[in-house]
C-alpha positions as CSV (number, residue, x, y, z in Angstrom):
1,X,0.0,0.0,0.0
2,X,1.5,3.9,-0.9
3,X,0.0,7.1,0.6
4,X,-0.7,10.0,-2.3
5,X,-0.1,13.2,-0.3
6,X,0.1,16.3,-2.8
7,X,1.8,19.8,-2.0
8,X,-1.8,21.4,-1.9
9,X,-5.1,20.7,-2.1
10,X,-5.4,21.1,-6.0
11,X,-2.3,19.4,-6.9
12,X,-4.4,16.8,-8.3
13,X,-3.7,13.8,-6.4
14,X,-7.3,12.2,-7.4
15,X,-6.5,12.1,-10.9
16,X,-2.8,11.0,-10.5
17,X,-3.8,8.0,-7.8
18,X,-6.7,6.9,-10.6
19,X,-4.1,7.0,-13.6
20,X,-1.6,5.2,-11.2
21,X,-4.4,2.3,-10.5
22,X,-4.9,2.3,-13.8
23,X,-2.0,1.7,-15.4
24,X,-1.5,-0.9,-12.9
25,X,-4.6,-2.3,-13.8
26,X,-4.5,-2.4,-17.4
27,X,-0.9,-3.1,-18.3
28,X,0.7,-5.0,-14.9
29,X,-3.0,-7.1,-14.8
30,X,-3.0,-6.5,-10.9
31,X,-5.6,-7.0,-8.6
32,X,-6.1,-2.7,-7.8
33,X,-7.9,-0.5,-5.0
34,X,-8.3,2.6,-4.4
35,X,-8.8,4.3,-0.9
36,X,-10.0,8.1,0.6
37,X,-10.5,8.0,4.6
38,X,-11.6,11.2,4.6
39,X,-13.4,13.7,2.3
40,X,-14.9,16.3,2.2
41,X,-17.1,18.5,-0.3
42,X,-20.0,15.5,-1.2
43,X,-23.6,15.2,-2.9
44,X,-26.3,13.6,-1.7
45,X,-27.3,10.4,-3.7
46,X,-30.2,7.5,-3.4
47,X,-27.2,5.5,-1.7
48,X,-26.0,8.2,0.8
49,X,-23.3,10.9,0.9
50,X,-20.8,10.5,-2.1
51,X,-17.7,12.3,-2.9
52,X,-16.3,12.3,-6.6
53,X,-12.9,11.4,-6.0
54,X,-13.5,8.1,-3.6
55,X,-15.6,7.8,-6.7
56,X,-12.5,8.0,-9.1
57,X,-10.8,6.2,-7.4
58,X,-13.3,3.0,-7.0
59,X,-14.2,3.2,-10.8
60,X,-9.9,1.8,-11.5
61,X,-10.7,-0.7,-8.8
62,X,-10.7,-4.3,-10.0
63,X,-11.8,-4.9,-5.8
64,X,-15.3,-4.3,-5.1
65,X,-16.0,-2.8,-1.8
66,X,-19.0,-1.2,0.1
67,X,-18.7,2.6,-0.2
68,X,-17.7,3.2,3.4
69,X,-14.9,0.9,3.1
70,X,-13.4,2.9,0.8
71,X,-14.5,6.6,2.1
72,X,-15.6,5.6,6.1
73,X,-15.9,9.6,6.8
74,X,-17.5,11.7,4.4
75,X,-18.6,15.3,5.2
76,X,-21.3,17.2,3.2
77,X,-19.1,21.0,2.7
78,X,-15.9,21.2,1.5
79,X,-14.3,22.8,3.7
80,X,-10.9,21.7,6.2
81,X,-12.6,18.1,7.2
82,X,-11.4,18.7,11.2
83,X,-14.0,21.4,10.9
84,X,-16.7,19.8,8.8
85,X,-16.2,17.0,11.7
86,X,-16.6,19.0,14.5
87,X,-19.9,20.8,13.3
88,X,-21.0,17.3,12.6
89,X,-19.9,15.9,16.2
90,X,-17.8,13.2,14.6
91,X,-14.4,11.7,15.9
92,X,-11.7,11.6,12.8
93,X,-8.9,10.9,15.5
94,X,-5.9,9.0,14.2
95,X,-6.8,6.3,16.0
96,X,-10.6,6.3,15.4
97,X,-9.5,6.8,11.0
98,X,-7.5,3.4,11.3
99,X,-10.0,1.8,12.9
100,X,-12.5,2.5,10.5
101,X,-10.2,0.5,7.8
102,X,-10.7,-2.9,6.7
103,X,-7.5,-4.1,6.0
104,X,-8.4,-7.9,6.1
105,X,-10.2,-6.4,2.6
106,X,-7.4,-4.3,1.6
107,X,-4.8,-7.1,1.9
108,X,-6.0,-8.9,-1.3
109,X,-5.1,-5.9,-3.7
110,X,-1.9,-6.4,-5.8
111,X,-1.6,-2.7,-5.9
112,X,-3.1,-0.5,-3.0
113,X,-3.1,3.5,-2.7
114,X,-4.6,5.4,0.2
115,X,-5.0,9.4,-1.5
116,X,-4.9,11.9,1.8
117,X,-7.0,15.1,1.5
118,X,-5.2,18.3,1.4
119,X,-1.5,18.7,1.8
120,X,0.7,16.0,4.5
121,X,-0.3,17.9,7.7
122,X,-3.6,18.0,7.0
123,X,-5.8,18.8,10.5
124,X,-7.4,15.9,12.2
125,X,-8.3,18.3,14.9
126,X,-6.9,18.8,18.7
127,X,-3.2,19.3,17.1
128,X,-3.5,15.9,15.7
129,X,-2.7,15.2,11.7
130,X,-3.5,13.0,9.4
131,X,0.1,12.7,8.5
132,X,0.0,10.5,11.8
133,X,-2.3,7.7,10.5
134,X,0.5,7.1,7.6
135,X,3.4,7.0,10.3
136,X,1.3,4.5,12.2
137,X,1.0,2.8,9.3
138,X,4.3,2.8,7.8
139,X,2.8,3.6,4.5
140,X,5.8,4.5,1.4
141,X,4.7,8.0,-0.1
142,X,4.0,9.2,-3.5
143,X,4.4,13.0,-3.7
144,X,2.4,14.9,-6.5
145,X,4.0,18.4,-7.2
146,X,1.5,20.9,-8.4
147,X,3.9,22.7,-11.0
148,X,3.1,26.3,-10.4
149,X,5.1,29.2,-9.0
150,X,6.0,28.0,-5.5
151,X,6.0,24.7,-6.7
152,X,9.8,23.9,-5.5
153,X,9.6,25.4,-2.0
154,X,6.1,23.2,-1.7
155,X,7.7,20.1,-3.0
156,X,11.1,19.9,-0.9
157,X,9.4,20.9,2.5
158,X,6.7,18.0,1.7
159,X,9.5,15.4,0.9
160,X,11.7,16.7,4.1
161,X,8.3,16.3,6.4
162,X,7.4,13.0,5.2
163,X,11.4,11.9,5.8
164,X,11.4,13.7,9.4
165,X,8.4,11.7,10.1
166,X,10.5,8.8,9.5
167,X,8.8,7.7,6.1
168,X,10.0,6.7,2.9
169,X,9.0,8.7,-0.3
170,X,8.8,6.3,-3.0
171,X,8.5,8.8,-5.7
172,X,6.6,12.0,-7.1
173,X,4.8,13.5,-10.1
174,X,5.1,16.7,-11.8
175,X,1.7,17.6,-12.7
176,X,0.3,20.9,-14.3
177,X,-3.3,21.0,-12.8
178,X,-4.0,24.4,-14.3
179,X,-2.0,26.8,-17.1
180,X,1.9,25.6,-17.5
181,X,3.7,27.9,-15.6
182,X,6.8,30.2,-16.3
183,X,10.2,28.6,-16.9
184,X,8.6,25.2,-16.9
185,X,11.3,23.2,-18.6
186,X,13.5,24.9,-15.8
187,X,12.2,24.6,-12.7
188,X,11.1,21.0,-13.6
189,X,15.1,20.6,-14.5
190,X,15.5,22.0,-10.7
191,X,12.9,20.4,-8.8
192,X,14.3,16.6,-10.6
193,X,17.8,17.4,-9.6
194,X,16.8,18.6,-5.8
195,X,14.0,15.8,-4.9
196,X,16.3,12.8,-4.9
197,X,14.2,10.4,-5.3
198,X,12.4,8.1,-7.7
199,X,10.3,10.5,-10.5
200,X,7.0,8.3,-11.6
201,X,6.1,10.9,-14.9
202,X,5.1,14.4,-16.1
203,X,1.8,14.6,-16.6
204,X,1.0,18.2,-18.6
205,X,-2.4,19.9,-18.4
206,X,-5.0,18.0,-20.7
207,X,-8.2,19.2,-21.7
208,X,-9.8,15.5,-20.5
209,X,-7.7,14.5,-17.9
210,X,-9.0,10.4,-17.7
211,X,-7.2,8.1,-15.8
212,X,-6.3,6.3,-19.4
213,X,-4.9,9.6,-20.5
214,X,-2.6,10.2,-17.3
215,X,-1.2,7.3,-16.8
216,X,0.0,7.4,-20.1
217,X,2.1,9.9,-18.8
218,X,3.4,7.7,-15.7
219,X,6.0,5.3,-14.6
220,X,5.1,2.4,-13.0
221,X,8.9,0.8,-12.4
222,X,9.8,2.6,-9.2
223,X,6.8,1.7,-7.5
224,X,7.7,-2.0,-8.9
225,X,10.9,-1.9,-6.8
226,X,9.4,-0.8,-3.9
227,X,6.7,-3.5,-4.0
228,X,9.7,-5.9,-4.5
């Protein structure tokens, strides 16, 4: 199993963790799941509260699961979740979030990702952090770089987090979730010399950004090693 953190919350980590299961999916023939603890920002269906990217992320799932095995808190506003929680008198404690996972179910996926919400410290609430659910885990990370101005600063102080929280990144994507910014071809030269570790694609800004069309895009091989 890999956690997909990205350096904010529109780096597109959704659409990168869906190409990702994808590609493993379609061309390694693995047994694929897809995971969001937490979300926030849903619609109301005939089958309950729904969020669009737990949705994503179960449509490149070859493993069926219940809805709330997949997504087990889901909050109507999107807004920070620690707050949508609070207003809705719900515990998303580290503790309480692992819980609430089924990894009995989880277990028989070739290839697992759990896609965070938000950046790597995002708040659980009482000075508690998702981020801590990964540690207790021991998850390998997979860092997706929203290439806009800024994008360096985000994308080293992510990687040096995760590491001081004693993790491992096991790779990161460049993606260009809006217009390509200034310098591209540059600061991606930067950002590929200063991360040090394993780079999974460049993914540029598409007009129908499908899983199919991303993970063309992406490297699977690092991720290969790491599963071992």
């Amino acid at each position: 199993m890999f956690f997909v953190t990205g350096t904010d919350t529109d780096s597109g980590k959704s659409h990168i963790a869906a190409a990702l299961l994808h590609k493993a999916r379609t061309v390694e023939k693995w047994r694929t799941l897809g995971l969001k603890p937490i979300a926030s920002g849903c619609e109301h269906t005939a089958d309950g509260w729904r969020n669009s990217d737990a949705k994503l992320l179960m449509s490149e799932s070859t493993l069926t699961l219940e809805y709330d095995r997949v997504n087990p808190f889901t909050f109507e506003p999107a807004i920070a979740p620690h707050i949508a929680a609070a207003d809705a008198g719900v515990d998303i404690s580290p503790e309480t979030v692992i819980s609430a996972l089924d990894f009995t179910q989880y277990a028989m996926a070739d290839f697992c990702l759990m896609e965070g919400a938000g950046g790597w410290r995002l708040p659980l609430g009482n000075n508690r952090y998702l981020s801590e659910v990964v540690a207790a885990l021991g998850l390998p990370v997979i860092i997706v770089v929203n290439m806009r101005l800024g994008a360096l600063n985000h994308a080293l102080l992510t990687r040096d987090v995760i590491r001081m929280d004693g993790l491992e990144v096991a790779g990161w994507v460049a993606n260009t979730a809006g217009e390509q910014m200034a310098r591209y071809d540059e600061n991606l030269a930067s950002l590929k010399q200063m991360m040090e570790v394993p780079f999974l694609g460049e993914v540029p800004h598409l007009a129908k950004p499908t899983p199919a069309a991303i993970a063309e895009y992406l490297d699977l091989t690092p991720l290969l090693q790491s599963r071992g």
